[in-house]
C-alpha positions in Angstrom: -39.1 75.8 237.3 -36.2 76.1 234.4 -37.0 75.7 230.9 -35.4 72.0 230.8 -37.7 70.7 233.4 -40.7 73.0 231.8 -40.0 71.2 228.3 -39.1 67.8 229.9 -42.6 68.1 231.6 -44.2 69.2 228.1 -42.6 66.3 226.2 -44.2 63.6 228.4 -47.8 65.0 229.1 -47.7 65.7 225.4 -47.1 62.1 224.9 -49.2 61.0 227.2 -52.0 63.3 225.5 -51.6 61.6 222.4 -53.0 58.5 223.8 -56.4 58.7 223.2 -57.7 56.1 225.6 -59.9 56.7 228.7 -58.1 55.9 231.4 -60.5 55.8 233.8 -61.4 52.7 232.4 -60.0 49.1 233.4 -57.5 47.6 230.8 -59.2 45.8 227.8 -58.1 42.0 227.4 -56.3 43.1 224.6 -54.3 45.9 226.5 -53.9 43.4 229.5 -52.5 40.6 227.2 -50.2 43.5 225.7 -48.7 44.4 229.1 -48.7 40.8 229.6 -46.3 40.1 227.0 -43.6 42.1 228.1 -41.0 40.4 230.0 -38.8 42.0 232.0 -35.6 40.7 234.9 -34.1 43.3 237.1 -30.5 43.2 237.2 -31.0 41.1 240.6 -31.8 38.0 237.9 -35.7 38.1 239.3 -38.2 38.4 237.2 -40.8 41.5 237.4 -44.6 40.8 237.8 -45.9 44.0 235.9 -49.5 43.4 237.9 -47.5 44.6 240.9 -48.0 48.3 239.1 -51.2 47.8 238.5 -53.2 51.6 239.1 -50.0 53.3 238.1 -48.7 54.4 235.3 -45.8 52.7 233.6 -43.6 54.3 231.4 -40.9 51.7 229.7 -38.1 53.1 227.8 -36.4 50.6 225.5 -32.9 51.5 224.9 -29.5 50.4 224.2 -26.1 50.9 226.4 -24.7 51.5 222.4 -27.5 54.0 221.4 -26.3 57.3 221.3 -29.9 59.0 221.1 -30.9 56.5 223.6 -28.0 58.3 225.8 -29.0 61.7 224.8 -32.6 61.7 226.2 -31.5 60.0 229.2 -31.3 63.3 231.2 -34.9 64.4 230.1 -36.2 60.9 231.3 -34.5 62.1 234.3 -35.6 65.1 234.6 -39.3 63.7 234.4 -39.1 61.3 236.7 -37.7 63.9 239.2 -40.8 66.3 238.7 -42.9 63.6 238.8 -41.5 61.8 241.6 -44.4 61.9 243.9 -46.8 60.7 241.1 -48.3 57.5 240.7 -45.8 57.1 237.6 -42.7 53.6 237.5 -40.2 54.5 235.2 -38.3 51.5 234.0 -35.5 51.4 231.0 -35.4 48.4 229.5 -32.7 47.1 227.2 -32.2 43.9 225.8 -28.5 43.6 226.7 -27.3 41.2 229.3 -27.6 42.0 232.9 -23.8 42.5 233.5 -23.7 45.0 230.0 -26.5 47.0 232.1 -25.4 46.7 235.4 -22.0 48.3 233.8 -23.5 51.1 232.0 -25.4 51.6 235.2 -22.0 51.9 237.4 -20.7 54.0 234.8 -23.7 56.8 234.9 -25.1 59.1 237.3 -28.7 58.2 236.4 -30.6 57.1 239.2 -33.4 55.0 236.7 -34.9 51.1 237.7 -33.1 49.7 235.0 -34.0 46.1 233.5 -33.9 43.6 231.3 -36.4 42.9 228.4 -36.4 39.2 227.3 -38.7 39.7 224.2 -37.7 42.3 222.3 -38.6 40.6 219.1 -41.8 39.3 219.8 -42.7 43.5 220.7 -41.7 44.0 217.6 -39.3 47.0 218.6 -37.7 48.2 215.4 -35.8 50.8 216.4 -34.3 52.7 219.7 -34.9 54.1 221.8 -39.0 53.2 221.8 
């Protein structure tokens, strides 16, 4: 394995270490309503059920077609999903753009990521990006 994919690996189990939870254990209301309140449209205008990914994990990415660093760590996010293709992992970039901005960055890049829409930005309380 190269040292991109090696530190590409590190960088999200290292992250995912940080979360201290059990996750054996079923969601908490509090962790359900959480996920509930994100709400996301794929760039084919239909809104996506997040119970659909229920037992997996989810890893959102909320970026910006105008945010350089959000460009910049595109290929790691890339990178990760490859190595962990055959993992129980969805990997969705969200940005709060409108579908045609996204669907145009999307043309415009090599990046083969489930990109979508995030209707709620505000109400997540995103401050900065990428998150």
């Amino acid at each position: 394995m190269n040292s991109t994919r090696i530190f590409a690996l590190i960088l999200l189990l290292g992250s995912a270490a940080c979360n201290t939870a059990d996750q054996s254990k079923p969601l908490s209301h509090n962790e359900e309503t959480q996920l509930a309140n994100i709400r996301l449209t794929g760039l084919d205008h239909q809104v996506i059920d997040l119970g659909k990914y229920k037992g997996k994990t989810l890893f959102i990415n909320f970026w910006a077609t105008w945010c350089k660093p959000c460009i910049t760590e595109m290929p790691s996010i890339a990178n990760a999903q490859d190595i962990l293709r055959n993992e129980e992992i969805v990997f969705l970039l969200a940005s709060d753009e409108s579908l045609e901005q996204i669907a145009e960055f999307r043309e415009n890049r090599d990046f083969k990521f489930n990109y979508v829409r995030i209707e709620n930005s505000e109400d997540l309380n995103i401050q900065a990006l990428p998150t």
